[in-house]
N, C-alpha and C positions, 0 to 999 in steps of 0.2 A: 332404450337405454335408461340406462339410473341417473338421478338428478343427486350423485355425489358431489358433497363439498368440501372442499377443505381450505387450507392459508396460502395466499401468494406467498412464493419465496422470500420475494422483494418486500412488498411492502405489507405485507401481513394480511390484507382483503380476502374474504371468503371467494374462491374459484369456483365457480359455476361450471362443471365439467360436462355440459350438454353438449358440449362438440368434439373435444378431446378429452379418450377418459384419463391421456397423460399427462392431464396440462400443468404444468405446476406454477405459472406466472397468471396473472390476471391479465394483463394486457400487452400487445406488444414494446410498450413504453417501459413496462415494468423490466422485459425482458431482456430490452435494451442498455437500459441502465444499472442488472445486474451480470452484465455482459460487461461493460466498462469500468466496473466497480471491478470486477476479477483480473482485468489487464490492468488496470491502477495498481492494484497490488501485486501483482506480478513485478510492475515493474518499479516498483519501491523495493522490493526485494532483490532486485538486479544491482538496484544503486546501494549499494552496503557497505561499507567498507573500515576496517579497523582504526581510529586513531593511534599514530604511533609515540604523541603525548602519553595519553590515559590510558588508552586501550578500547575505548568504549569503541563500539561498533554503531558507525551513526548514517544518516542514509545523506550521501549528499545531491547537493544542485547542478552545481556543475561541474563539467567531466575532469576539470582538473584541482578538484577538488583534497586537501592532502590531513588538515585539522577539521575537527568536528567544532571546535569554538574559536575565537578571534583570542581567547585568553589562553588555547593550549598552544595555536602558533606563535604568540608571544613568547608562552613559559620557552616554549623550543628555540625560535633566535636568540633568547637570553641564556640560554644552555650552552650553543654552539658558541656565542660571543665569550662566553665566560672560561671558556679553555681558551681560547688566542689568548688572553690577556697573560 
């Protein structure tokens, strides 16, 4: 077999492909943790959702989650306050 090299996915270190000519991770460590990195972002992407202040699309924490800032849920109580008056 050929003693090809090329870059870990993950963290950039030259692959020694003397055992798998498909290896594309250095170690299963590396493997792992661009494994977890893919579900992280995955699932930041799940959590998405439009501010109905601004508009702006922000990823929230928790599931009932409704403003992207503590200053657009204000602008909005003082919105809804401000027609009763």
């Amino acid at each position: 077999m050929s003693d090809v090299r090329h870059r870990c996915e993950y963290c950039r270190r030259q692959v020694n492909q003397h055992k798998r000519a498909d290896a594309v991770y250095c170690s299963p460590t590396c493997a792992a943790r661009a494994r977890d990195d893919r579900r992280r972002f995955a699932r930041r992407l799940r959590n998405l959702r439009p501010c109905p202040t601004c508009g702006w699309v922000f990823a929230f924490r928790r599931s009932d989650a409704v403003y992207c800032s503590a200053r657009c849920r204000v602008a909005a109580h003082r919105a809804r306050h401000s027609n009763m008056e």
